[in-house]
C-alpha positions as a Python dict, from the first residue, in 0.01 Angstrom:
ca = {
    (1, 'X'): (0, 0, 0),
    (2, 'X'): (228, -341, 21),
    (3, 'X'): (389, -430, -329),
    (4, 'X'): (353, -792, -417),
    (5, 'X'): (740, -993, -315),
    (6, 'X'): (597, -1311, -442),
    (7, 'X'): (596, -1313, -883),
    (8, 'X'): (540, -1606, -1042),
    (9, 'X'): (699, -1590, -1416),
    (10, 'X'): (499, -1734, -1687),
    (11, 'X'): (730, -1740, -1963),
    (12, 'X'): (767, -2096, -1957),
    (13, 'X'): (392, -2155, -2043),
    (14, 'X'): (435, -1979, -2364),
    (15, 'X'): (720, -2122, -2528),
    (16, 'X'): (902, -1912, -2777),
    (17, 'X'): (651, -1616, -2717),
    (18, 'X'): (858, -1253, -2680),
    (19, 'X'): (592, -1157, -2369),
    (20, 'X'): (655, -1242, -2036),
    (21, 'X'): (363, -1269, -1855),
    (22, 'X'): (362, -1133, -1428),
    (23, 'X'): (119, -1256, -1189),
    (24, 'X'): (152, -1143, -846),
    (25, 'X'): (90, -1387, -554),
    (26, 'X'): (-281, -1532, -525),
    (27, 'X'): (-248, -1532, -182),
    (28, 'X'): (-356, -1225, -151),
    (29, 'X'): (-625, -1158, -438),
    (30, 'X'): (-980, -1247, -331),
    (31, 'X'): (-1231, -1495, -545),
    (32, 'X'): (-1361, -1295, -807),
    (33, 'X'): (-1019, -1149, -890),
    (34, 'X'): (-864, -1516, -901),
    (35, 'X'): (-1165, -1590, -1157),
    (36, 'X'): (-1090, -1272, -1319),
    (37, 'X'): (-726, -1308, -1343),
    (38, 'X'): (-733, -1682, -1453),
    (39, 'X'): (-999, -1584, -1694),
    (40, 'X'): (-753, -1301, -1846),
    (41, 'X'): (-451, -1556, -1853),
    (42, 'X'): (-644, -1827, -2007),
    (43, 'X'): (-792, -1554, -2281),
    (44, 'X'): (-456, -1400, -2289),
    (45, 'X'): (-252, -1749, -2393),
    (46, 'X'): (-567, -1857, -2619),
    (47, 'X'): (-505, -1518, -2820),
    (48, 'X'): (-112, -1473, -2853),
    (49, 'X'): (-67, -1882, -2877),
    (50, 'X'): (-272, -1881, -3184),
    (51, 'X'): (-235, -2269, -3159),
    (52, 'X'): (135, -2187, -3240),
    (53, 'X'): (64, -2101, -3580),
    (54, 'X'): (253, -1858, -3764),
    (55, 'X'): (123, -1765, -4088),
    (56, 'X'): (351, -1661, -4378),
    (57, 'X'): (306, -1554, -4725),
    (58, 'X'): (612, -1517, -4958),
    (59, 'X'): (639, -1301, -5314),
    (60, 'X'): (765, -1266, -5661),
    (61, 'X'): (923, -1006, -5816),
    (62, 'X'): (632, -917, -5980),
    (63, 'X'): (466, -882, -5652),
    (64, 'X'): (251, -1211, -5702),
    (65, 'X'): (193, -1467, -5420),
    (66, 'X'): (478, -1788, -5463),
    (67, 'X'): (339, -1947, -5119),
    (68, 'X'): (121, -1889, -4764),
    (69, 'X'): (128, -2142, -4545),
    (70, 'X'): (142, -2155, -4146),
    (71, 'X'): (435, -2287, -3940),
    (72, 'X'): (421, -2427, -3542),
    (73, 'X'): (609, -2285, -3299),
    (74, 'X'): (922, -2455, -3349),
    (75, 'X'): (905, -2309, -3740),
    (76, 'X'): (828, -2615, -3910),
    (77, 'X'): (557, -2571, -4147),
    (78, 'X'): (218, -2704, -4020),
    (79, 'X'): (-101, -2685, -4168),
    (80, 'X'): (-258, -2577, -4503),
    (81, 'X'): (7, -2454, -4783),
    (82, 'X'): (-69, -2332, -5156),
    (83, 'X'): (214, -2239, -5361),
    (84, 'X'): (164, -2067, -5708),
    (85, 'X'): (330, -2035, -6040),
    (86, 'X'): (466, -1644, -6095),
    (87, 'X'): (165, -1572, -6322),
    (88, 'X'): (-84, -1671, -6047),
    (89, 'X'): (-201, -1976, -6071),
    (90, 'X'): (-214, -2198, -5828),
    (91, 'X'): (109, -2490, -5872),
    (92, 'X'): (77, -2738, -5548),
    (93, 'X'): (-162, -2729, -5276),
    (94, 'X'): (-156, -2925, -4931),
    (95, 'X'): (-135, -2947, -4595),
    (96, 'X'): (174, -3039, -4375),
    (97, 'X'): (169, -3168, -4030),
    (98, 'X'): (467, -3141, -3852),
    (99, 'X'): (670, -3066, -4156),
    (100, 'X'): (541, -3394, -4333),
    (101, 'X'): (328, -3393, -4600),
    (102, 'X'): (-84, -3536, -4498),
    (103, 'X'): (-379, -3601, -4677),
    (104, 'X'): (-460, -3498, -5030),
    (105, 'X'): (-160, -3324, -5213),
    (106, 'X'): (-237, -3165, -5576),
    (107, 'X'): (-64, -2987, -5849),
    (108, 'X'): (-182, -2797, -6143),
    (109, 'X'): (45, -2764, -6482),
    (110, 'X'): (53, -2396, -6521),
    (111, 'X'): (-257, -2326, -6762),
    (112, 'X'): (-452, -2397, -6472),
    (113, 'X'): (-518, -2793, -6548),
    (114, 'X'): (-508, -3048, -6278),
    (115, 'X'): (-143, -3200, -6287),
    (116, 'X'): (-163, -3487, -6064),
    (117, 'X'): (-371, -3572, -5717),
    (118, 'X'): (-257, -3818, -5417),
    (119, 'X'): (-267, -3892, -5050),
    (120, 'X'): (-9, -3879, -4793),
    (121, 'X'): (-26, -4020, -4451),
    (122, 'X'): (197, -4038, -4138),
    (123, 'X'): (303, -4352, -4018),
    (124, 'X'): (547, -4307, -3707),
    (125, 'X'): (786, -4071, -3822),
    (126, 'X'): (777, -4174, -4162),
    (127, 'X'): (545, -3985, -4432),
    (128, 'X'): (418, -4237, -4664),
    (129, 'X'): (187, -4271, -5009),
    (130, 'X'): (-186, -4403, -4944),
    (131, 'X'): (-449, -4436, -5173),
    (132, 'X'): (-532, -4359, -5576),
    (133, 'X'): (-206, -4184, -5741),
    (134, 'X'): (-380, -4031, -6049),
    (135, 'X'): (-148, -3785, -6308),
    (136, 'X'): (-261, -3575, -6605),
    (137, 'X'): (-160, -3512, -6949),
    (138, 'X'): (-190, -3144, -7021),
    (139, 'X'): (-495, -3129, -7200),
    (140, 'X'): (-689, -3309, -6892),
    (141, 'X'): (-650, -3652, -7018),
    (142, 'X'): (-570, -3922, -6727),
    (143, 'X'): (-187, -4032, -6761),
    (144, 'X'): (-124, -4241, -6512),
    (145, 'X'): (-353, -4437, -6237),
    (146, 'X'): (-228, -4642, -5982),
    (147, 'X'): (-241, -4715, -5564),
    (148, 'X'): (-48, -4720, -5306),
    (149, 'X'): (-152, -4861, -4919),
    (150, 'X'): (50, -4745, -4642),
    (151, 'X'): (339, -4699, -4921),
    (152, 'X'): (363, -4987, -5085),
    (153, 'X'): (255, -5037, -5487),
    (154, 'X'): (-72, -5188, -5476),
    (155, 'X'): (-344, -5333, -5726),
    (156, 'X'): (-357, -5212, -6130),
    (157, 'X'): (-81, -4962, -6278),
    (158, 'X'): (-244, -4829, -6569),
    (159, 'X'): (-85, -4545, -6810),
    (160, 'X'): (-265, -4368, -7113),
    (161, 'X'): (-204, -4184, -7393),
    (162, 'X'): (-288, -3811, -7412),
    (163, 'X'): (-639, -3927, -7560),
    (164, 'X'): (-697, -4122, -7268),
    (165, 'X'): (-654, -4469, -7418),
    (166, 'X'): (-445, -4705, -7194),
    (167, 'X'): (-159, -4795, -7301),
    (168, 'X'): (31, -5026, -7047),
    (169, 'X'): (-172, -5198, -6769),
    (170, 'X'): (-5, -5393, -6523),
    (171, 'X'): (-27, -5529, -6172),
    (172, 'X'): (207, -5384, -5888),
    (173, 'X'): (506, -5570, -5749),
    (174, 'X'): (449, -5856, -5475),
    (175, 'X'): (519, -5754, -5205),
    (176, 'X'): (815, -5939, -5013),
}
């Protein structure tokens, strides 16, 4: 039985992945074991890569959750994160792309009441604030409305009391 000279190392296709992955020359392999082996590879990397997600979940003292999230490859966080208050109650949940905050973004006060609620979105490097801003007084009540486009202060500011009553409405800063 001949041994195999020619290897062809793998590593490189699954960056910062611990397994190194042999395949011996296809030279000498016939059809079906090509399919085969390609087939194995391909459901090999599909299974370890897990898109490069790596999922982590961090603890209190007490032993409740304080965060999960997932991080890519490179171990910046990317994807869906929820971090809680020690008591268990959900704090701040969103999603991070790259490491920069996207999409929808909201926080809770600890009683559980909806603490504020507003968009992100990636322009070039830059993470900025898109869309209706809205913030809560503790009993519900809206505190604060306002917009933002692509960052910039936008349309009517409006704040209200903690019966919901507005109390200062104004128009955002021209823009320059």
């Amino acid at each position: 039985m001949k041994s195999f000279p020619n290897w062809i190392n793998f590593k490189s296709v699954l960056k910062n992945r611990n397994a190194m992955f042999f395949v011996p020359s296809c030279e000498r392999l016939t059809l079906g074991m090509k399919r085969i082996l390609v087939l194995g590879l391909l459901l090999t990397v599909f299974l370890t890569a897990g898109y490069g997600q790596e999922k982590l979940k961090a603890f209190y003292d007490n032993g409740n959750v304080m965060s999960e999230g997932g991080y890519n490859a490179s171990g910046i966080p990317d994807g869906a994160w929820v971090y809680y208050f020690s008591n268990g109650q959900k704090q701040r949940e969103g999603t991070y792309r790259n490491g920069h905050p996207i999409g929808t973004w909201k926080e809770w006060y600890e009683n559980g009441q909806l603490k504020a609620s507003l968009s992100f979105l990636l322009s070039g490097s830059e993470t900025v604030k898109n869309g209706t801003y809205t913030m809560y007084h503790e009993n519900g009540k809206v505190a604060v409305k306002c917009n933002y486009a692509y960052g910039r202060k936008t349309g009517k500011w409006q704040k209200f009391d903690e019966e919901g009553k507005p109390i200062v409405e104004e128009a955002a800063p021209k823009a320059d």
